[in-house]
Residue, then its C-alpha position, 0 to 999 in steps of 0.5 A: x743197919x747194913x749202911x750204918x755198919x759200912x759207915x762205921x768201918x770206914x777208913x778215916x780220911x787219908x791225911x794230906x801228903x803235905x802235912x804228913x810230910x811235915x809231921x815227919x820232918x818236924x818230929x825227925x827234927x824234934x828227935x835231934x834237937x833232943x839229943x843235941x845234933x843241932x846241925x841235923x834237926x836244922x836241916x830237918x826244921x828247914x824241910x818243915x819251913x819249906x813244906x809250910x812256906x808252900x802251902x803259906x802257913x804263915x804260923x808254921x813258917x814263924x814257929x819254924x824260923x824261931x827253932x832254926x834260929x834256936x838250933x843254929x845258937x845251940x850249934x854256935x852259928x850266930x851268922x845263920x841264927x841272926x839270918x833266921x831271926x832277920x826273916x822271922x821279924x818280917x814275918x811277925x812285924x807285918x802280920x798282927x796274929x804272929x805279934x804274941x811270938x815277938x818276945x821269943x825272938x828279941x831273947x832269941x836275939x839277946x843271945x846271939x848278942x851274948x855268944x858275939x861277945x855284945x852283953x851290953x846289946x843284950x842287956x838292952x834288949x833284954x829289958x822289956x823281958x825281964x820288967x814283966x810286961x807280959x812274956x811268956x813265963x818260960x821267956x820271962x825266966x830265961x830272960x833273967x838267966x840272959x840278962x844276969x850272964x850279960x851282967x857278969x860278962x860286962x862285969x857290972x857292979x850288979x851282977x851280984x843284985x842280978x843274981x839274986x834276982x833268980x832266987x831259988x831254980x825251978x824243979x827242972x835240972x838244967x834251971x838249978x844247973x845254970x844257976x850254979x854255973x852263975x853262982x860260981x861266977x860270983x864265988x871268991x872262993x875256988x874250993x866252993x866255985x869248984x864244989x858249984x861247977x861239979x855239981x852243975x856238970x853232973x845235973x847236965x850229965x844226968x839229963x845228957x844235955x850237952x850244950x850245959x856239959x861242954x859250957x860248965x868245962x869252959x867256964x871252969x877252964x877259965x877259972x883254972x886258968x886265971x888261977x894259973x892251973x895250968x893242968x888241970x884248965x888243959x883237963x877241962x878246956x879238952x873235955x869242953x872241946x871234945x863235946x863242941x866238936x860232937x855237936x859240930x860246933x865250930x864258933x866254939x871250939x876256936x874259942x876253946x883251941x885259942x884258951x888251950x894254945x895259951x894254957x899249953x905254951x904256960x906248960x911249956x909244950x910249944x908242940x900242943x901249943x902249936x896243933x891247937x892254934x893250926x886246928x883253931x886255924x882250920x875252923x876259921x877256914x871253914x874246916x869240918x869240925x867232925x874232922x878237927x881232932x884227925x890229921x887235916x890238909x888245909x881247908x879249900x879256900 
């Protein structure tokens, strides 16, 4: 009985030092990707992929490189996302037991075509995912977003008929917000695709999902601005900077500076024209976005 008791009140085995680091790292990872600090959950899903490379958990190295690259297209480095997708390829083509992974990273790579202006490469890619053959439900719907955006951003006669194909969102808030964003591409009307953009922006601002927020500023930007509203596309297209900035998102934010630069000479403020094109300068010179909205020196070369 002695015995027995003792036995009950044993400490558990102590965990690994490897995994509990891990855990850590992956959760610290988690904890900022959640909040959008994409730049910050990337260099915590890189200690986890160095802590699973070294003991050769060849799962955890892919499951890593997939969010590592995710992050990295969230934060608007398609450079590293395609780095990232390179290795997790290698992982997943020579090792049969990763093969259930390889749709998540042919829509990994689909997006990262559509952030580098390619929707025609993306619409290939896309293909096998949205013919139901057999990938995850959540790849199979993301992937239908994906290819309907490359359809409106090649400007293809069926973008309507793609759109259609999403037919009604799920109960998550950021479906029904990304398929207002795509309705509104397709409204011929301003007052509605004005009526569909605030909507979409408050769905985002209620899950604080930034990513969503900056995007539906740019996309209503550019509408002003072909309508040839030029204050109130300055209004969104500084609100959609403000956000890409907080997210360190650089690739982005040049876009955003270059629309402005035009938006301001249109409004006839040679002044603002010209600090938006010197900061959209500074990004592409490997500026610190944290810095881009301070008084900058020229970026070391």
């Amino acid at each position: 009985m002695t015995a027995a008791l003792a036995a009950c009140g044993s400490p558990p085995p102590p965990v690994p030092q490897t995994m509990a680091n891990t855990r850590t790292f992956m959760a610290d990872a988690m904890a900022d990707y959640n909040d959008n600090r994409y730049a910050e959950a990337r260099g915590f899903f890189g200690r986890a992929y160095m802590q699973y490379r070294s003991v050769d958990d060849l799962q955890g190295q892919a499951d890593t490189l997939i969010d590592l690259a995710d992050a990295a297209l969230l934060q608007g480095d398609v450079a590293a996302a395609r780095g990232n997708l390179k290795d997790a390829y290698a992982l997943v083509d020579s090792h049969a037991a990763l093969a259930a992974l390889k749709p998540r990273l042919t829509l990994l790579d689909a997006y990262a075509d559509l952030q580098s202006g390619d929707p025609v490469s993306a619409a290939g890619l896309l293909a096998p995912l949205v013919a139901a053959d057999g990938a995850p439900p959540d790849v199979a719907r993301a992937a239908l977003f994906a290819r309907t955006q490359a359809a409106f951003d090649a400007k293809a006669p069926d973008a309507n008929q793609w759109l259609a194909k999403l037919g009604k969102p799920t109960d998550n808030p950021l479906d029904a917000a990304r398929l207002e964003r795509l309705q509104a591409l397709a409204e011929p009307d301003a007052a509605k695709a004005a009526a569909l953009y605030a909507d979409a922006l408050q769905r985002y601002q209620a899950a604080y999902y930034r990513p969503g927020i900056a995007a539906v500023h740019e996309e209503w930007g550019a509408r002003l601005v072909a309508q040839q509203d030029w204050s109130g596309a300055r209004d969104h297209l500084q609100r959609a900077l403000q956000v890409r900035l907080w997210m360190y998102d650089a690739s982005h934010a040049e876009r955003i500076l270059d629309q402005l630069a035009g938006v301001d000479r249109a409004l006839g403020d040679a002044a603002a024209a010209k600090q938006d094109a010197d900061m959209a300068e500074y990004l592409r010179d490997g500026g610190d976005p944290s810095k881009a909205g301070l008084p900058k020196t020229p970026a070391p070369k």
